[in-house]
Biopython code that builds the backbone (N, CA, C, O; Angstrom):
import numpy as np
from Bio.PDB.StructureBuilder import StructureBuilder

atoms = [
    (1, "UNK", "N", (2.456, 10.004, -20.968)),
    (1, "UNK", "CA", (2.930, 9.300, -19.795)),
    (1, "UNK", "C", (2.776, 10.177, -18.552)),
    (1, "UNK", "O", (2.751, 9.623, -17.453)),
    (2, "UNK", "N", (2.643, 11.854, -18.673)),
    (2, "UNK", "CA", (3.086, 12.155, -17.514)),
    (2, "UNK", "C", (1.663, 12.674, -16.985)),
    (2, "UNK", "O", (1.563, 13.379, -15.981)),
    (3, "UNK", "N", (0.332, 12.164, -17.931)),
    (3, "UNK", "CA", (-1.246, 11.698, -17.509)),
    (3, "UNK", "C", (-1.206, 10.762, -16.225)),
    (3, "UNK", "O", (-1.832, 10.992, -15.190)),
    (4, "UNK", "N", (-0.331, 9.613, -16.461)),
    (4, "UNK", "CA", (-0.587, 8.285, -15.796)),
    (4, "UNK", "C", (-0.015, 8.875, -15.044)),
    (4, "UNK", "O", (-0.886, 8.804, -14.177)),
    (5, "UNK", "N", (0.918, 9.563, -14.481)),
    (5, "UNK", "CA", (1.623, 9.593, -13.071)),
    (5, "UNK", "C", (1.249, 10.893, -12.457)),
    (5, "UNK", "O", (1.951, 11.342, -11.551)),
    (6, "UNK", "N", (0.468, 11.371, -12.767)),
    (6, "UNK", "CA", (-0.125, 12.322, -12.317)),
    (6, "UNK", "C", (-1.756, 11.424, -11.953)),
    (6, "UNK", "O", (-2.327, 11.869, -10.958)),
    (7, "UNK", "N", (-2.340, 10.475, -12.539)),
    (7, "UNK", "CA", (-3.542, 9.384, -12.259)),
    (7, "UNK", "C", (-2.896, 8.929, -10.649)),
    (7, "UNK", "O", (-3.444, 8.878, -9.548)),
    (8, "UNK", "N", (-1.446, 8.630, -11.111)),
    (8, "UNK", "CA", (-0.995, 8.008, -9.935)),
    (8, "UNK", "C", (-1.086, 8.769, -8.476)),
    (8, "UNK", "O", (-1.737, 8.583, -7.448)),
    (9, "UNK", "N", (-0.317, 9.512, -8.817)),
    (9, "UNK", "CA", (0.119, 10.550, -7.535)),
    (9, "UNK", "C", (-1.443, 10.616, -7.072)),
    (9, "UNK", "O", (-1.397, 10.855, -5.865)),
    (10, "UNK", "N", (-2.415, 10.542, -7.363)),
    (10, "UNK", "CA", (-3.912, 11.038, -7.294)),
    (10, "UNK", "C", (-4.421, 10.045, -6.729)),
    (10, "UNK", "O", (-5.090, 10.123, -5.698)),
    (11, "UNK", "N", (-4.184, 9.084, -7.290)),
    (11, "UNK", "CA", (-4.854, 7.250, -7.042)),
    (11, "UNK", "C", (-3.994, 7.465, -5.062)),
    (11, "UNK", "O", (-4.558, 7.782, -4.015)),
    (12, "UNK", "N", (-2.603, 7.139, -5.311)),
    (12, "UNK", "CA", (-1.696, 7.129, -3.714)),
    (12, "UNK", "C", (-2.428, 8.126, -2.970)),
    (12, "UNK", "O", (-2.897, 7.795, -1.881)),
    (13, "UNK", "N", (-2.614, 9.458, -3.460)),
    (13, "UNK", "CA", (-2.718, 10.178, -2.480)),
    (13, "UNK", "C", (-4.296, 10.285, -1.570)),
    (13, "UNK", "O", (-4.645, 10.859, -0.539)),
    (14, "UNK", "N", (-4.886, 9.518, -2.448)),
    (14, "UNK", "CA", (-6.711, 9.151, -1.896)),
    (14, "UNK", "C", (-6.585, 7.753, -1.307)),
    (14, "UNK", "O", (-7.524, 7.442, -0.575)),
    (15, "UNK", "N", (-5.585, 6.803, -1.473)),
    (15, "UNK", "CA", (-5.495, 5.222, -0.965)),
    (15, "UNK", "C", (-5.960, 5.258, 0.834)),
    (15, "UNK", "O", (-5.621, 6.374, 1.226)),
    (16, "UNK", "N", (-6.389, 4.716, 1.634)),
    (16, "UNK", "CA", (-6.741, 4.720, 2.627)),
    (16, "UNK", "C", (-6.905, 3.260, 2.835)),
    (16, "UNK", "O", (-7.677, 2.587, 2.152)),
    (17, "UNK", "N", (-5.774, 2.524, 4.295)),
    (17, "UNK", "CA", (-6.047, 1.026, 4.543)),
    (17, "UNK", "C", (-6.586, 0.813, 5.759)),
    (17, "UNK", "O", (-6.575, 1.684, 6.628)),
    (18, "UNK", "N", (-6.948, -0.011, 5.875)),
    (18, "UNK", "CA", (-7.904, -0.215, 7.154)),
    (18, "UNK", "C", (-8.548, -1.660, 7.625)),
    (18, "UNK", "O", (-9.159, -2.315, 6.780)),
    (19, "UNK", "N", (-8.439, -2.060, 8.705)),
    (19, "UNK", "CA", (-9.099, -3.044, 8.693)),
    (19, "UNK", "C", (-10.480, -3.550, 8.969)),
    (19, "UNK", "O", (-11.328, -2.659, 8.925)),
    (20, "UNK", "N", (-10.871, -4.595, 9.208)),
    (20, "UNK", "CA", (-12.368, -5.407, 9.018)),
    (20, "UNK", "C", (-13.440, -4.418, 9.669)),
    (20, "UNK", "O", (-12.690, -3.537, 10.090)),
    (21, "UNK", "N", (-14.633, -4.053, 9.983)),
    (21, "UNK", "CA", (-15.481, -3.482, 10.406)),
    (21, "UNK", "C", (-15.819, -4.360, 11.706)),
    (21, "UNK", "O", (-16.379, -3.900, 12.701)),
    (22, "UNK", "N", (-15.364, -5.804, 11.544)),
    (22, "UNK", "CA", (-16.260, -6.425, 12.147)),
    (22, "UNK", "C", (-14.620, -6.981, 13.237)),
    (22, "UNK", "O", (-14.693, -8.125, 13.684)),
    (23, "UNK", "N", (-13.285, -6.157, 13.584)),
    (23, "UNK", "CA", (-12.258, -6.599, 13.931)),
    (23, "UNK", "C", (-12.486, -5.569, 15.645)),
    (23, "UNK", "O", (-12.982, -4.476, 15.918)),
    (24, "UNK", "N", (-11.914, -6.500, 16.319)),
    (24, "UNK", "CA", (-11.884, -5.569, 17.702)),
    (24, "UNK", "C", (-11.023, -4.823, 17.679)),
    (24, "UNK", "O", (-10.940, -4.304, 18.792)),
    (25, "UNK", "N", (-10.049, -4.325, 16.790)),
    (25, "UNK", "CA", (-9.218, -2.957, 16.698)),
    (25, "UNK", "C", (-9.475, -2.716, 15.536)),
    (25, "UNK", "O", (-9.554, -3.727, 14.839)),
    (26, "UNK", "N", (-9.709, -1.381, 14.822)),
    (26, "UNK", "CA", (-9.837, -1.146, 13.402)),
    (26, "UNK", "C", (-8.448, -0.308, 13.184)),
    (26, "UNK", "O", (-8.030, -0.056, 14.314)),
    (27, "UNK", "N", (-7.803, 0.081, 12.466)),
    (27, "UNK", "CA", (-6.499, 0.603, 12.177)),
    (27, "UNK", "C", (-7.079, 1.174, 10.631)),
    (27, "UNK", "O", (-7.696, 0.599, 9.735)),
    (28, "UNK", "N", (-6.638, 2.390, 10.760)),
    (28, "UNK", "CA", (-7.053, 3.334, 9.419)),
    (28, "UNK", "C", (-5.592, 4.003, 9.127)),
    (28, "UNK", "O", (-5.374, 4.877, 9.966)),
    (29, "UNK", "N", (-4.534, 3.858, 8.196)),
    (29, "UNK", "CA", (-3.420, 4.708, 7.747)),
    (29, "UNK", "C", (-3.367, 5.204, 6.271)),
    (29, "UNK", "O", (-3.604, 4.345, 5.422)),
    (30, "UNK", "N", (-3.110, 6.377, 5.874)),
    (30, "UNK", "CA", (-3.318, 6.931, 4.611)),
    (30, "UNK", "C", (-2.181, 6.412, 4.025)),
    (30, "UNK", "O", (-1.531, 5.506, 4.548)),
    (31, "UNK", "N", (-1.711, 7.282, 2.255)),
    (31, "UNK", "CA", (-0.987, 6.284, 1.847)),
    (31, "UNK", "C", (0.471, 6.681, 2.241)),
    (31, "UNK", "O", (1.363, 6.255, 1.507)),
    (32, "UNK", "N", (0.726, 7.255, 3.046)),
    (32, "UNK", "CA", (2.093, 7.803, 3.852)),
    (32, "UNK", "C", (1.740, 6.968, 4.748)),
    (32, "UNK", "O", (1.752, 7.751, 5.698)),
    (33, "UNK", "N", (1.501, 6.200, 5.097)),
    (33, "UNK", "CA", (1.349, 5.858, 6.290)),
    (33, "UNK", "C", (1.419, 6.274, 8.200)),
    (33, "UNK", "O", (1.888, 5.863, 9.261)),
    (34, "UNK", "N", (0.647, 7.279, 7.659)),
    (34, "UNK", "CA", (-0.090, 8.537, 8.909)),
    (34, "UNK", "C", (-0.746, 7.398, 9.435)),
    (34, "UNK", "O", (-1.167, 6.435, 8.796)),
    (35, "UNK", "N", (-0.803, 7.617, 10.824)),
    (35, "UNK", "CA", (-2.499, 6.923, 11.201)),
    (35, "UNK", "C", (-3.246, 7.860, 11.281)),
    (35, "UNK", "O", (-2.940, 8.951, 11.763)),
    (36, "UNK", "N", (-4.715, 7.449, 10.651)),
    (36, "UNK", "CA", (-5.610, 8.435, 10.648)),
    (36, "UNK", "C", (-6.912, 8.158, 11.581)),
    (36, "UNK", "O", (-7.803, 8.955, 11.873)),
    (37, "UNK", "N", (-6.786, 6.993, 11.908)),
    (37, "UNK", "CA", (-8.173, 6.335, 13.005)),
    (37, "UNK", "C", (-7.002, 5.407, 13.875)),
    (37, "UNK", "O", (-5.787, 5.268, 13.736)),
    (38, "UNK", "N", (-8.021, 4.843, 14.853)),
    (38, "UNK", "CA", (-7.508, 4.073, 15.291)),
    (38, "UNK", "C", (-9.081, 3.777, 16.798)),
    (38, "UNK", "O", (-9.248, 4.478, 17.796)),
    (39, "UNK", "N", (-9.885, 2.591, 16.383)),
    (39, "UNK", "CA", (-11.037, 2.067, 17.226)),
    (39, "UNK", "C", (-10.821, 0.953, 17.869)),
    (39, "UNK", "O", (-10.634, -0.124, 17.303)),
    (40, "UNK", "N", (-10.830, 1.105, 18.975)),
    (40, "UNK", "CA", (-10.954, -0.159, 19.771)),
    (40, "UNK", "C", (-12.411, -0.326, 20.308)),
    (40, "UNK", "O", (-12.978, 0.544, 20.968)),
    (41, "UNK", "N", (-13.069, -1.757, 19.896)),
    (41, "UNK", "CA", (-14.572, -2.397, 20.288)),
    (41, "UNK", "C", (-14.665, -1.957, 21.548)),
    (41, "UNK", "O", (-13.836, -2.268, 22.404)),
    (42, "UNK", "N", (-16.052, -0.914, 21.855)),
    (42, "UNK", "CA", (-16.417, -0.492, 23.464)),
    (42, "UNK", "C", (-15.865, -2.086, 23.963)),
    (42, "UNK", "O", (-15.789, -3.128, 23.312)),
    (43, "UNK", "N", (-15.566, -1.824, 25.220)),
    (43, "UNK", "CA", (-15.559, -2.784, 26.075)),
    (43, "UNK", "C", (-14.519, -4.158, 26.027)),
    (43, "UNK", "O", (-14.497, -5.073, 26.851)),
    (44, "UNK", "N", (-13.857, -4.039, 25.076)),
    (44, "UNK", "CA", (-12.274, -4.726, 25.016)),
    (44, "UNK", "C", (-11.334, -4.295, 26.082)),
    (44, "UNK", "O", (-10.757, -5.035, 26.878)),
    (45, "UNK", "N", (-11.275, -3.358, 26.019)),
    (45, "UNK", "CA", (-10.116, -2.699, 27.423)),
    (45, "UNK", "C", (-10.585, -3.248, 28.717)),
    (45, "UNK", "O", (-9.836, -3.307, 29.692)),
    (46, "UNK", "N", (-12.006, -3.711, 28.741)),
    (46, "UNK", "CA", (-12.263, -3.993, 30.193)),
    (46, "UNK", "C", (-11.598, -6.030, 30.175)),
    (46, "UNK", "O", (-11.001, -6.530, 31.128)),
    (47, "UNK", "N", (-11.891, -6.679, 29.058)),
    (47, "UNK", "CA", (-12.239, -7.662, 28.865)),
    (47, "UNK", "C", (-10.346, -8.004, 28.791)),
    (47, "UNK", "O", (-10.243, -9.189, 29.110)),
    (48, "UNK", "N", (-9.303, -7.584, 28.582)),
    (48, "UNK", "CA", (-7.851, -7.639, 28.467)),
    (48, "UNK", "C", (-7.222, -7.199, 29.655)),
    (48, "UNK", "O", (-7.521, -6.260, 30.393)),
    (49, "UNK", "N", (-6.209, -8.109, 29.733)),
    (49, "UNK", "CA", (-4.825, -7.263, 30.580)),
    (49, "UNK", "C", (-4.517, -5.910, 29.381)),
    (49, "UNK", "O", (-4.813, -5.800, 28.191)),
    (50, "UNK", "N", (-3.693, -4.878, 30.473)),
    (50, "UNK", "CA", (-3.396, -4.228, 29.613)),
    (50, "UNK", "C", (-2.018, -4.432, 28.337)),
    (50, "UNK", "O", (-1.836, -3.774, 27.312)),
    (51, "UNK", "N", (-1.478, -5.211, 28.712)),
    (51, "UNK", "CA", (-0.374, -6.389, 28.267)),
    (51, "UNK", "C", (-1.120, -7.205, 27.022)),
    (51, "UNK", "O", (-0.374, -7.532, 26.099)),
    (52, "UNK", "N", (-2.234, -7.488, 26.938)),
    (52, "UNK", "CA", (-2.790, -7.943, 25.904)),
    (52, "UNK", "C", (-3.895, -7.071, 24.881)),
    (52, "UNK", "O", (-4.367, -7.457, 23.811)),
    (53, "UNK", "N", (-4.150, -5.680, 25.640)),
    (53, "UNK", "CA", (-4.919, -5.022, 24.861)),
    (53, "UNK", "C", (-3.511, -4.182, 23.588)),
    (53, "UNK", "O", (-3.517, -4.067, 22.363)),
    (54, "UNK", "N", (-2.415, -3.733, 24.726)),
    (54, "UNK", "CA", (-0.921, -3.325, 23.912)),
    (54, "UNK", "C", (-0.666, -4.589, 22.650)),
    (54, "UNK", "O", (-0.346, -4.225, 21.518)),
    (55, "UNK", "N", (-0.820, -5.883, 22.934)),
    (55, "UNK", "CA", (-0.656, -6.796, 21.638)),
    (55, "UNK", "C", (-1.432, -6.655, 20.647)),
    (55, "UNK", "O", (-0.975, -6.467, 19.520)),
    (56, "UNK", "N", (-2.725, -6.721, 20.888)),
    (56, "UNK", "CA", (-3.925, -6.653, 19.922)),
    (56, "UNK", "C", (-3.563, -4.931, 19.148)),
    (56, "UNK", "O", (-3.547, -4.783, 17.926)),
    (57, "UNK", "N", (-3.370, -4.087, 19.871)),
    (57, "UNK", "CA", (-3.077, -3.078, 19.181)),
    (57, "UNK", "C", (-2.125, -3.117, 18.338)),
    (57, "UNK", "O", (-2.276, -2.480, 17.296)),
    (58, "UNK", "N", (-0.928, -3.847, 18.548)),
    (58, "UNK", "CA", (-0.043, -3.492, 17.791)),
    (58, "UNK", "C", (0.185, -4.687, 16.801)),
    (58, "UNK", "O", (1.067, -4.797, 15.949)),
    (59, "UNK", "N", (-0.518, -5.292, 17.025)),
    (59, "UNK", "CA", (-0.980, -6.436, 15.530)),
    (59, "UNK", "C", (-1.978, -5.897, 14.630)),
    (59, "UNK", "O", (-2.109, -6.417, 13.522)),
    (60, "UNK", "N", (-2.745, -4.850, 15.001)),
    (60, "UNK", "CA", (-3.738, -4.637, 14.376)),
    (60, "UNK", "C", (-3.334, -3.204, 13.854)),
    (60, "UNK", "O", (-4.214, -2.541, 13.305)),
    (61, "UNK", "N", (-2.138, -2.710, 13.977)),
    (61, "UNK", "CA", (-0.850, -1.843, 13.505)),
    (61, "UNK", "C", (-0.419, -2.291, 12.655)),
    (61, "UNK", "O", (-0.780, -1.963, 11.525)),
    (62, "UNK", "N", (0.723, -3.412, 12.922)),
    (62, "UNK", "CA", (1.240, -4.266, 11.967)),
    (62, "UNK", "C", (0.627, -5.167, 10.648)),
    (62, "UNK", "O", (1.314, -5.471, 9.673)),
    (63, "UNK", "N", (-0.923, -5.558, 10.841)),
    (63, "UNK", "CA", (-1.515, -5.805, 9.939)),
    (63, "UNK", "C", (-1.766, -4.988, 8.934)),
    (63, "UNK", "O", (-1.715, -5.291, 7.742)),
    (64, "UNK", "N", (-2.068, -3.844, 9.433)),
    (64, "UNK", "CA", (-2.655, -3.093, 8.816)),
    (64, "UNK", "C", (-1.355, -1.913, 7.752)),
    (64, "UNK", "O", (-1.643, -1.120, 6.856)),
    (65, "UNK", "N", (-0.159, -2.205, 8.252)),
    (65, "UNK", "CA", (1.133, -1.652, 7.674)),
    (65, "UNK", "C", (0.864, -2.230, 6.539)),
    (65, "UNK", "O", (0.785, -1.590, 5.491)),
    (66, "UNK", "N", (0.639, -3.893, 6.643)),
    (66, "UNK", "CA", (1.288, -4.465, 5.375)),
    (66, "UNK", "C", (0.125, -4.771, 4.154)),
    (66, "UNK", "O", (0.286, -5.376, 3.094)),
    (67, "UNK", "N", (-1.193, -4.078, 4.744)),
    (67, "UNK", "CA", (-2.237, -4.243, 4.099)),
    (67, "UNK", "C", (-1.757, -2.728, 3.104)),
    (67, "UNK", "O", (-1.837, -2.788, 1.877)),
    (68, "UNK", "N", (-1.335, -1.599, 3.715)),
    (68, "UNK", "CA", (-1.410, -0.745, 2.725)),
    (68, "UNK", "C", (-0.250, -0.706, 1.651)),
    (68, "UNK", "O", (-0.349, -0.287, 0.498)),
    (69, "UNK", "N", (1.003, -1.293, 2.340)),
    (69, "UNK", "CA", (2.601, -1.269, 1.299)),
    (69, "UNK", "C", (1.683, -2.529, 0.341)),
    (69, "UNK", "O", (1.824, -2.350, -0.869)),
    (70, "UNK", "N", (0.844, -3.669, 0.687)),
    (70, "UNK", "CA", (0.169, -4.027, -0.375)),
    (70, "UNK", "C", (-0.175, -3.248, -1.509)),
    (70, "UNK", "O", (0.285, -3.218, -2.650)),
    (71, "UNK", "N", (-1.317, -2.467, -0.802)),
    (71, "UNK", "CA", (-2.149, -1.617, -1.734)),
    (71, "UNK", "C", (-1.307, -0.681, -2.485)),
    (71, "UNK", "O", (-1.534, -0.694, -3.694)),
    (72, "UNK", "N", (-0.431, 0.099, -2.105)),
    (72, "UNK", "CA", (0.308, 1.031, -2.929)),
    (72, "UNK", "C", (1.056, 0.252, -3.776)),
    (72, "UNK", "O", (1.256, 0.405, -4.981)),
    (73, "UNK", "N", (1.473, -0.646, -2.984)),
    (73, "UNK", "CA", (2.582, -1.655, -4.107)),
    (73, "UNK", "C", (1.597, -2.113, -5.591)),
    (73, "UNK", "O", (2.086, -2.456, -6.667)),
    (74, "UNK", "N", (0.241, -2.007, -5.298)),
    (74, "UNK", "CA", (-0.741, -2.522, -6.525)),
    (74, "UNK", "C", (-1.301, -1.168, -7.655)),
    (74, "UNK", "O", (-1.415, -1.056, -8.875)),
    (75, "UNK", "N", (-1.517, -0.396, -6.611)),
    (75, "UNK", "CA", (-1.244, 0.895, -7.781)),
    (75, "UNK", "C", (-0.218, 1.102, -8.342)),
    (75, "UNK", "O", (-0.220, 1.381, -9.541)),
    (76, "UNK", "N", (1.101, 1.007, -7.512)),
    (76, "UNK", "CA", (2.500, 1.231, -8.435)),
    (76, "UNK", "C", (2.397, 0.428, -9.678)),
    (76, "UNK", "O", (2.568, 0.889, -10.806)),
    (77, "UNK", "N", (2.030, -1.129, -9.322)),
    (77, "UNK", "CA", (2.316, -1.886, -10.340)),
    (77, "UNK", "C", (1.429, -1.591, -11.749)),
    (77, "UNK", "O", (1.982, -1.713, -12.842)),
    (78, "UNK", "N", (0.174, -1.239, -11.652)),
    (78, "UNK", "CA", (-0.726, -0.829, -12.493)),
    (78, "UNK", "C", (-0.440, 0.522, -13.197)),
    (78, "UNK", "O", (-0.938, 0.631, -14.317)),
    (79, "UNK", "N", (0.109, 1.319, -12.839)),
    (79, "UNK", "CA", (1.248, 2.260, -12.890)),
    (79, "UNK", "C", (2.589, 2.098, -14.207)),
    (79, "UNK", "O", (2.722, 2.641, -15.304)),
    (80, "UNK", "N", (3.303, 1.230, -13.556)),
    (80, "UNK", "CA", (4.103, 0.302, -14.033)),
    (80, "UNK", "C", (3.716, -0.634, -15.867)),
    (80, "UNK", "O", (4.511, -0.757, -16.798)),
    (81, "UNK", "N", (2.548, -1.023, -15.811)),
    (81, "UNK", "CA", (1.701, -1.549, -16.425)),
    (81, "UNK", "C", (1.620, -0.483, -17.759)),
    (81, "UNK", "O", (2.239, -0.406, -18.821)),
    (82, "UNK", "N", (0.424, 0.362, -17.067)),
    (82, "UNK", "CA", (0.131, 1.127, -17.825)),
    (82, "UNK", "C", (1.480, 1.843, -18.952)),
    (82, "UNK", "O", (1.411, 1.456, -20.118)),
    (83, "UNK", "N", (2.285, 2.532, -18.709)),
    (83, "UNK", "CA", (3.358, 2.965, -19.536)),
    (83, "UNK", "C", (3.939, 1.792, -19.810)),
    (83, "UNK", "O", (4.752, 2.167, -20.655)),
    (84, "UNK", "N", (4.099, 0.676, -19.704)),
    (84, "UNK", "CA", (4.724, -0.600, -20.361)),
    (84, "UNK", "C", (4.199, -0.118, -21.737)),
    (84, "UNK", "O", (4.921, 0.190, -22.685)),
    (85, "UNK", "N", (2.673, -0.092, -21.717)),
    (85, "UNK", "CA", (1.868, -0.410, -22.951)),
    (85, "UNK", "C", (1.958, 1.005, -23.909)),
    (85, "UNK", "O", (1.437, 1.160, -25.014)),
    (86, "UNK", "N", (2.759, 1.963, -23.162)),
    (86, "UNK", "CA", (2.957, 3.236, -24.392)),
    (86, "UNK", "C", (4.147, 2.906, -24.893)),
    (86, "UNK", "O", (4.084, 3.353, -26.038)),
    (87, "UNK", "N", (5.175, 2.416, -24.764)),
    (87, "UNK", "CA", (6.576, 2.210, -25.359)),
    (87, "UNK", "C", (6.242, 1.264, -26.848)),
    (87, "UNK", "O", (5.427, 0.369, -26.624)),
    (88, "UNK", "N", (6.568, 1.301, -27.812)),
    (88, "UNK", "CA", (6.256, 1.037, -28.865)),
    (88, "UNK", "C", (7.060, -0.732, -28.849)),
    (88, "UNK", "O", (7.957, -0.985, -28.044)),
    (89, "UNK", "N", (6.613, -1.644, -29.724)),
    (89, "UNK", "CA", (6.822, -2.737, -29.678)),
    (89, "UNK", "C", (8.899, -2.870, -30.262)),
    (89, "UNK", "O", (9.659, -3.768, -29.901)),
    (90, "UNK", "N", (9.226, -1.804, -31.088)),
    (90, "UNK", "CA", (10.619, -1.899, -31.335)),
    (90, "UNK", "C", (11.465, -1.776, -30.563)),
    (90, "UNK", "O", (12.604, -2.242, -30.579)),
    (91, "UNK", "N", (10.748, -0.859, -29.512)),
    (91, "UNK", "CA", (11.763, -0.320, -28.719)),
    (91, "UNK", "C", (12.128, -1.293, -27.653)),
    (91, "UNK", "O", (13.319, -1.545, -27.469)),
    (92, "UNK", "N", (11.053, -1.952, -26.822)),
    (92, "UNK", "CA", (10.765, -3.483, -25.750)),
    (92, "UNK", "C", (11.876, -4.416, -26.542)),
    (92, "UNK", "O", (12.595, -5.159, -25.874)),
    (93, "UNK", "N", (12.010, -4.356, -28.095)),
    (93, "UNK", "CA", (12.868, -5.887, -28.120)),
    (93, "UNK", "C", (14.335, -5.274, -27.977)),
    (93, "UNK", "O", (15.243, -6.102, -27.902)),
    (94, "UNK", "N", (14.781, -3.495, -27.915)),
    (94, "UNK", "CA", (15.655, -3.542, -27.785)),
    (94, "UNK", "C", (16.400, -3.977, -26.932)),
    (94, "UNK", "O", (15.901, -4.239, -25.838)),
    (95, "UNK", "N", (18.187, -4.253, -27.197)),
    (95, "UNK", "CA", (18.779, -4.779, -25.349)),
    (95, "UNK", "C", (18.791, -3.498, -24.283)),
    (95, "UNK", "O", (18.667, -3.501, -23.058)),
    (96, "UNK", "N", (18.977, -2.473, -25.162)),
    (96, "UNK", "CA", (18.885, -1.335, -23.626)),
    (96, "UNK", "C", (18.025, -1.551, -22.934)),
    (96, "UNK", "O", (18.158, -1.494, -21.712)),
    (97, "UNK", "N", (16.648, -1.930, -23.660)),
    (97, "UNK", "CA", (15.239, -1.876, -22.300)),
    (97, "UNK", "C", (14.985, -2.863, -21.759)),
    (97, "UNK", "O", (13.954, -2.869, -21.086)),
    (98, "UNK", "N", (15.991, -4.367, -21.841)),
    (98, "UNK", "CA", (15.871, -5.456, -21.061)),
    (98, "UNK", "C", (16.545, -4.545, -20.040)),
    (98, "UNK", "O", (15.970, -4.124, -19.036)),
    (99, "UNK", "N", (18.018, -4.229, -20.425)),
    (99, "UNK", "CA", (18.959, -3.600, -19.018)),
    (99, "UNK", "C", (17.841, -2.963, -18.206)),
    (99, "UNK", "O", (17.406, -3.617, -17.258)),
    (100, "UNK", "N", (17.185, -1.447, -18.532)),
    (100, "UNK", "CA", (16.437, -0.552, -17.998)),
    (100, "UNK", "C", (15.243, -1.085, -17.619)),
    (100, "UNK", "O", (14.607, -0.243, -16.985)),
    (101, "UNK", "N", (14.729, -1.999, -17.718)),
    (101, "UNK", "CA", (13.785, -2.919, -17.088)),
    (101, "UNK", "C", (14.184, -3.849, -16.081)),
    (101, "UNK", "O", (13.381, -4.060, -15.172)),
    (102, "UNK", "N", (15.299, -4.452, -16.081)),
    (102, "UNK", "CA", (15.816, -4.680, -14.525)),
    (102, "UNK", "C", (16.299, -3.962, -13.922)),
    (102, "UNK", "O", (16.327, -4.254, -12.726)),
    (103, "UNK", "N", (16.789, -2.966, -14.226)),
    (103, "UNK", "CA", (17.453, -2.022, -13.640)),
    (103, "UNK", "C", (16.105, -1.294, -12.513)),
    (103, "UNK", "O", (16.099, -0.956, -11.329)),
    (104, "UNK", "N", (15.195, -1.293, -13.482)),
    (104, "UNK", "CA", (13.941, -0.399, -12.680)),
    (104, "UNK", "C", (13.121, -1.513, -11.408)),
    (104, "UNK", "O", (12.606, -1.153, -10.349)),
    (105, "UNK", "N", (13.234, -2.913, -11.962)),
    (105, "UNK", "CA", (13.259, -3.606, -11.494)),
    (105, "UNK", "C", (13.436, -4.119, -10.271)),
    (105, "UNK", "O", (12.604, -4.683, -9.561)),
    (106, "UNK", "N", (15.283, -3.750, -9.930)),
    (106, "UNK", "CA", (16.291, -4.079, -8.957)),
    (106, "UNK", "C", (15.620, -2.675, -8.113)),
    (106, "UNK", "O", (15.525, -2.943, -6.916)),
    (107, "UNK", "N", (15.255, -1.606, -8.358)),
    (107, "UNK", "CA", (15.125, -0.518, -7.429)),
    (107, "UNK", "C", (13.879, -0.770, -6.703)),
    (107, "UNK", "O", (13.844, -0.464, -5.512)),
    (108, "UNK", "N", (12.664, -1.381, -7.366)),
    (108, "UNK", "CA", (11.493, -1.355, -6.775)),
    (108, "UNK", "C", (11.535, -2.678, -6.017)),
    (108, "UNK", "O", (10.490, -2.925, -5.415)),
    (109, "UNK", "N", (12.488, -3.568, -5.911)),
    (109, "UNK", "CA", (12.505, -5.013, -5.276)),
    (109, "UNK", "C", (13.400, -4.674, -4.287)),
    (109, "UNK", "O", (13.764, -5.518, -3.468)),
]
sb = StructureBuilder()
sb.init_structure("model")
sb.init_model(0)
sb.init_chain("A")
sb.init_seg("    ")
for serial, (resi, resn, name, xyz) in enumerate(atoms, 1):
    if name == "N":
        sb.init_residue(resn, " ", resi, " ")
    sb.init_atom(name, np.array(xyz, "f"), 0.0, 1.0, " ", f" {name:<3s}", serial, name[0])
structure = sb.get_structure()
């Protein structure tokens, strides 16, 4: 088990989100959510108030937040997954590991 979370820590710590190539703000944040880029299309700043270039930025912030708590949230779960499938089939029907399965449950929700 302590393969997979060490896969993990490895998988999170290379994750990188970002948006479209083809978006007039691109937003790049690692899996801490650093920003690590941040492009605005030549010639948008001329084409906006600055009141609307500040919106587009910070949607293209906010998009891009929830694109990566996505992505990490999908490695966790695969994560999650993976050691499901090392616990042996006796142990899953016990009642402790219904408890300890919501329990782990209630923390990650």
């Amino acid at each position: 088990m302590l393969g997979l979370i060490y896969d993990w820590i490895e998988e999170a710590e290379e994750f990188l989100s970002s948006g479209d190539d083809d978006d007039d703000v691109i937003v790049v944040h690692d899996s801490r959510g650093r920003l690590i880029d941040l492009d605005v299309r030549e010639g948008l700043q001329r084409e906006l108030t600055v009141d609307e270039l500040n919106d587009q930025i910070n949607a293209a912030l906010g998009d891009n937040a929830e694109r990566a708590r996505r992505g990490i949230d999908a490695i966790s779960e695969r994560l999650f997954q993976r050691c499901a499938e090392l616990i042996p089939e006796e142990l899953r029907k016990h009642p402790v590991a219904d408890q300890l399965s919501a329990a782990m449950h209630g923390q990650r929700g």
